[in-house]
C-alpha positions as CSV (number, residue, x, y, z in Angstrom):
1,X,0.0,0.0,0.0
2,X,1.8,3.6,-1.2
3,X,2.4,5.7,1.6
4,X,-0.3,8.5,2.0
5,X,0.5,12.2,2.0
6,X,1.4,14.0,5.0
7,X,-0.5,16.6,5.7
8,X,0.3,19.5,8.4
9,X,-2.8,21.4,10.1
10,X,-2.4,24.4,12.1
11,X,-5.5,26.5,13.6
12,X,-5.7,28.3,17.4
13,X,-9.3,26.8,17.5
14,X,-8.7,22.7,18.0
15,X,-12.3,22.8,16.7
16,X,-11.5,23.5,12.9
17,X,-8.2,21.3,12.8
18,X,-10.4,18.3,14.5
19,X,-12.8,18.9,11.5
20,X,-10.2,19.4,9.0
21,X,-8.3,16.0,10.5
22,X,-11.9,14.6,10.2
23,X,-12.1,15.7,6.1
24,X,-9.1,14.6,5.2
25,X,-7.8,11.7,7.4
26,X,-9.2,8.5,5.4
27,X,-6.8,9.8,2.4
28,X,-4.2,12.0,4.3
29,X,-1.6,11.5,7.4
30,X,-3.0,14.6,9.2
31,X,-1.2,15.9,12.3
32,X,-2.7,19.4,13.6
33,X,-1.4,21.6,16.0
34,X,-3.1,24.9,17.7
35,X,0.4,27.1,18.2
36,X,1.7,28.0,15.0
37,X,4.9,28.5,16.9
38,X,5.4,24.6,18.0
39,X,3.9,24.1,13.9
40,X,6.6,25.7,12.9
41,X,9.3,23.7,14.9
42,X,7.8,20.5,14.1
43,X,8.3,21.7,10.1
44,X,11.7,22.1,10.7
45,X,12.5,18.9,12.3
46,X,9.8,17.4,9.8
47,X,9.1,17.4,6.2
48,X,5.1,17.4,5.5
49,X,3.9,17.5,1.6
50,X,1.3,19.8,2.3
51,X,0.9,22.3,5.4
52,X,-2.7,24.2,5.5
53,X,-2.6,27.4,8.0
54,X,-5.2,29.5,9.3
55,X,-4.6,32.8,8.6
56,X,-5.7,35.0,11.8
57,X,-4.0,33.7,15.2
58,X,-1.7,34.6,18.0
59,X,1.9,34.7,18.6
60,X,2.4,33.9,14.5
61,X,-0.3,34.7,11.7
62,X,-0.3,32.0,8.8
63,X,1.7,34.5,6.4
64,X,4.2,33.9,9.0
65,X,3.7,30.0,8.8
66,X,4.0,30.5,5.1
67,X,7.4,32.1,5.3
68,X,8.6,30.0,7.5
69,X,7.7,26.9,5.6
70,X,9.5,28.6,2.5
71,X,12.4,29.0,4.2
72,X,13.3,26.3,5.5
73,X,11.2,23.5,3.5
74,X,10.6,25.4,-0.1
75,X,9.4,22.5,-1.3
76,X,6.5,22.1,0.4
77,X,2.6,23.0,-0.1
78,X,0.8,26.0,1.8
79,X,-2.7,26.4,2.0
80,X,-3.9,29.0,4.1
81,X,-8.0,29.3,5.6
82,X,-9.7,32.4,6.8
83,X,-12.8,32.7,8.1
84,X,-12.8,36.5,7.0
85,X,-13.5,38.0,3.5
86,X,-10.2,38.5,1.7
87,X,-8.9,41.1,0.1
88,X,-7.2,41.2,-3.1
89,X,-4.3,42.9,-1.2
90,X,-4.2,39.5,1.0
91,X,-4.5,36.7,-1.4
92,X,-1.7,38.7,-3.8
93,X,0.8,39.2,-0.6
94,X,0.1,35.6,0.8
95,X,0.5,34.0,-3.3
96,X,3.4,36.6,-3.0
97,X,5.0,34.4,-0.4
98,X,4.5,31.3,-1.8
99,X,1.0,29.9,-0.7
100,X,-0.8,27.8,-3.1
101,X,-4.5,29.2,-2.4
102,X,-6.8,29.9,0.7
103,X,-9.7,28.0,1.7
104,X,-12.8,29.5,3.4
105,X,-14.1,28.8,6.9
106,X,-16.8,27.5,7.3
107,X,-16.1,24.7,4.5
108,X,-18.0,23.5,1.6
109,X,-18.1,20.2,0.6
110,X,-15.5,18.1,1.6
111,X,-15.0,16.0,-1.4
112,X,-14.4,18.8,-3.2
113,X,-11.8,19.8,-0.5
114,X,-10.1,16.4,-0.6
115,X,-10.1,16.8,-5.0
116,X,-8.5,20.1,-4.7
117,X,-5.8,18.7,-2.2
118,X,-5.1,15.8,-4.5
119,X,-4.4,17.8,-7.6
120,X,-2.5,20.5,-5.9
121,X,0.2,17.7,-4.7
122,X,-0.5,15.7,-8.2
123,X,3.0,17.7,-9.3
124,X,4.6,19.9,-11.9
125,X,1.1,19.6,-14.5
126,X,-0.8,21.2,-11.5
127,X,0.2,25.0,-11.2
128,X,-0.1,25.8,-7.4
129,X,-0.4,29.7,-8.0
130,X,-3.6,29.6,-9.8
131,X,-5.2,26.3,-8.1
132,X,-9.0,27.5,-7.4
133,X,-9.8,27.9,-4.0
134,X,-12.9,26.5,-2.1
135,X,-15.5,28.9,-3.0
136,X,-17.2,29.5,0.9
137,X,-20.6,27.7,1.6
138,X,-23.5,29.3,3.1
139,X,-23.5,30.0,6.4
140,X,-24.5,26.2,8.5
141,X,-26.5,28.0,10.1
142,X,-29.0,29.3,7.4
143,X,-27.9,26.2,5.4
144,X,-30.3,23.2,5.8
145,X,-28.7,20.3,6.8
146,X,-30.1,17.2,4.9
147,X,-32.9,16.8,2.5
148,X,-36.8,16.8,4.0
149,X,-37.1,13.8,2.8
150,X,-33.5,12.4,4.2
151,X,-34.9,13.3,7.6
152,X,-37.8,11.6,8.2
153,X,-37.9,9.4,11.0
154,X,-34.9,10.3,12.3
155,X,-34.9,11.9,15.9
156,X,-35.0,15.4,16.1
157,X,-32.1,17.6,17.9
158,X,-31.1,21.2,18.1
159,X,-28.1,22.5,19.2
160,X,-27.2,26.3,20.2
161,X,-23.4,27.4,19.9
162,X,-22.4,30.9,19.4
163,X,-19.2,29.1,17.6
164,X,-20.3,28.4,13.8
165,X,-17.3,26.0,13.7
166,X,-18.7,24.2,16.2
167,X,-22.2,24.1,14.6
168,X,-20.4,23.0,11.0
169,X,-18.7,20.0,12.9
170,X,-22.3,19.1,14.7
171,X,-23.9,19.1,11.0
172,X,-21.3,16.9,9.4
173,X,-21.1,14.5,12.3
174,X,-25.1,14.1,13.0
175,X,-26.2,14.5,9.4
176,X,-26.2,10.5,8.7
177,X,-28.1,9.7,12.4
178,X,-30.3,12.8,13.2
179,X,-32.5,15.7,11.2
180,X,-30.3,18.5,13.1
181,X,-31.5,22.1,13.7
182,X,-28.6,24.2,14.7
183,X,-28.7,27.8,15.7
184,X,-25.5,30.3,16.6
185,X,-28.1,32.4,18.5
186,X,-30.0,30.7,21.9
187,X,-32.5,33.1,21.5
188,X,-33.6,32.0,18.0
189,X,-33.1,28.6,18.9
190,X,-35.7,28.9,22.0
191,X,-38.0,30.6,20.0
192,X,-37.6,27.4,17.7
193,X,-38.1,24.8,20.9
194,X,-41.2,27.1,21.8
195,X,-42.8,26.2,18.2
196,X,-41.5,23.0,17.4
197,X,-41.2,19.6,18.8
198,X,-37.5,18.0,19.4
199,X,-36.2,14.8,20.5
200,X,-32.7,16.0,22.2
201,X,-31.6,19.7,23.3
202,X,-27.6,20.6,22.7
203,X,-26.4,23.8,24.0
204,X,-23.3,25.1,24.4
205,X,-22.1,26.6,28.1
206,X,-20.8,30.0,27.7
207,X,-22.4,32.1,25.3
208,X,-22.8,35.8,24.7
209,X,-26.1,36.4,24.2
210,X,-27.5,34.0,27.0
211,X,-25.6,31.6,29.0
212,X,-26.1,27.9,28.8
213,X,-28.1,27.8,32.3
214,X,-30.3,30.5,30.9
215,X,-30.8,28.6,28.0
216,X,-31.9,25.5,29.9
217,X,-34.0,27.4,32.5
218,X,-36.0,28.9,29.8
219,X,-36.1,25.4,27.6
220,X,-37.4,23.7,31.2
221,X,-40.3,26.1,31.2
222,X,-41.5,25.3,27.6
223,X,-40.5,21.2,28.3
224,X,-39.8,19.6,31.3
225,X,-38.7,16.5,30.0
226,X,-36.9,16.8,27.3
227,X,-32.9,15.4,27.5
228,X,-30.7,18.4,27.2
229,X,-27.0,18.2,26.9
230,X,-24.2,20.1,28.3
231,X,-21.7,21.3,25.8
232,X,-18.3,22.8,27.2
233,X,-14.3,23.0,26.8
234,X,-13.7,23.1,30.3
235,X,-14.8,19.7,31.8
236,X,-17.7,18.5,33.2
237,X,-16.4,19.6,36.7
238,X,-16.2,23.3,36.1
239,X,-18.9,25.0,38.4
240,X,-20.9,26.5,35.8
241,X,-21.5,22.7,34.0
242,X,-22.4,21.5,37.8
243,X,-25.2,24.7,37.9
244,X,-26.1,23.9,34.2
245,X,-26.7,20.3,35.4
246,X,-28.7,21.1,38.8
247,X,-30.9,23.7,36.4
248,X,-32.0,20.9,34.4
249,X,-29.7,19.7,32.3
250,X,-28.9,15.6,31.6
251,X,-25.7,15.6,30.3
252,X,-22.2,17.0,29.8
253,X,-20.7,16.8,26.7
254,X,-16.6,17.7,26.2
255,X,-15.4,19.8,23.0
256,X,-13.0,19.1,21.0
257,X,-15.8,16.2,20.6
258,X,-13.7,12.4,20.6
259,X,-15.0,10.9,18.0
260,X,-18.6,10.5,15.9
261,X,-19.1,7.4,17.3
262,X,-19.1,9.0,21.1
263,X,-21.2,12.0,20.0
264,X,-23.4,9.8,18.4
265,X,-23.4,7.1,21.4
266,X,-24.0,9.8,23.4
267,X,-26.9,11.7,22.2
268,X,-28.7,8.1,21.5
269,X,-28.0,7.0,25.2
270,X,-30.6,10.3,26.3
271,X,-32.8,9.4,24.0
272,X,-33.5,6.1,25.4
């Protein structure tokens, strides 16, 4: 079996590189890292045929990554992802530096990602400079998830998370087992719960508009029974999951999530 491409991921939010890992894994060897600073040692120590860099983060921004990676490993790839409209100004300096193309947060179809991977590293025939980029999707939260007709009969959830990478990795993960409504604002996503009927509640901890206890307060007086789950980076032990929980929550559920098989597992284990 021919030795897959190594692929180097490096993003501040261990959200989007667990996605990207997620995308690309079954045709890539994907290693991520969140501080573009330890990225950039491991490139030096470490040849990768492809590295893909957000562009936005501390201590390093990825047009640092990028000249680093020229510098010491010209050979390689860069791919850099934003989550911010681009200027012509930024896509000339960053091809300017030697990255390949940009691709946009929150990501469109990942076959399409995985294709454009593939050719860029196909060799000499495929011109880097001008590969296309992804063009951006619509935002997951407008975007509907499956087909009406893929839904039916699966259990209904809704998750609320003010983070839209965390509600693009909820829609790729629980497309296949649930018909998912996801909302970046609690307060659209109780009004939803008021007016429509759902099997499982998923809402994030900390959030600006209303906080995850709110959330569940004001979900308990619309449904008393429903299974709500917990979402939070901080452990299930954190004081504000413990209040969550004695509020009327179920569950707590840890991000970065482990797997789709524990997501999955658990989400089915409330609705039993």
């Amino acid at each position: 079996m021919a030795a897959k491409n190594t692929v180097l991921i490096v993003d501040d939010e261990p959200e989007i590189g667990a996605l990207l890992s997620l995308f690309l894994e079954d045709d890539f060897d994907v290693t991520t890292f969140t501080d573009p600073r330890v990225a950039c040692e491991e490139i030096t120590k470490k040849p990768y045929d492809l590295v893909i860099s957000d562009i936005r983060m501390p201590y390093l921004s990825g047009l640092d990554v990028t000249k680093h990676v020229k510098t010491v490993r010209p050979g390689v790839f860069v791919v850099l992802i934003t989550g911010h409209a681009q200027t012509a100004a930024d896509k000339e300096e960053a091809l300017g530096m030697g990255a390949s193309g940009v691709l946009f947060k929150p990501f469109g179809d990942p076959a399409k990602i995985i294709e454009y991977i593939q050719k860029l590293l196909a060799g000499p025939a495929y011109t880097p400079a001008s590969a296309p980029v992804a063009a951006p999707s619509p935002s997951p939260v407008a975007a509907p998830v499956v087909a009406k007709a893929a839904k039916a009969g699966k259990p209904k959830v809704l998750a609320m998370d003010d983070d839209s990478g965390i509600i693009e990795i909820l829609q790729i993960l629980l497309e296949d087992d649930f018909d998912l409504r996801a909302f970046s604002d609690p307060v659209e996503a109780i009004a939803c719960i008021a007016n429509e009927k759902f099997d499982v509640i998923l809402t994030d901890l900390n959030m600006p508009q209303m906080s995850g206890k709110e959330a569940i307060v004001k979900i308990r007086s619309l449904n008393g029974t429903i299974p709500i789950m917990v979402m939070t980076g901080h452990g299930r032990d954190e004081p504000e999951a413990k209040e969550a929980l004695a509020a009327g929550g179920n569950e707590v559920l840890e991000k970065p999530f482990a797997s789709v098989e524990v997501l999955v597992a658990q989400i089915g284990k409330l609705l039993k």
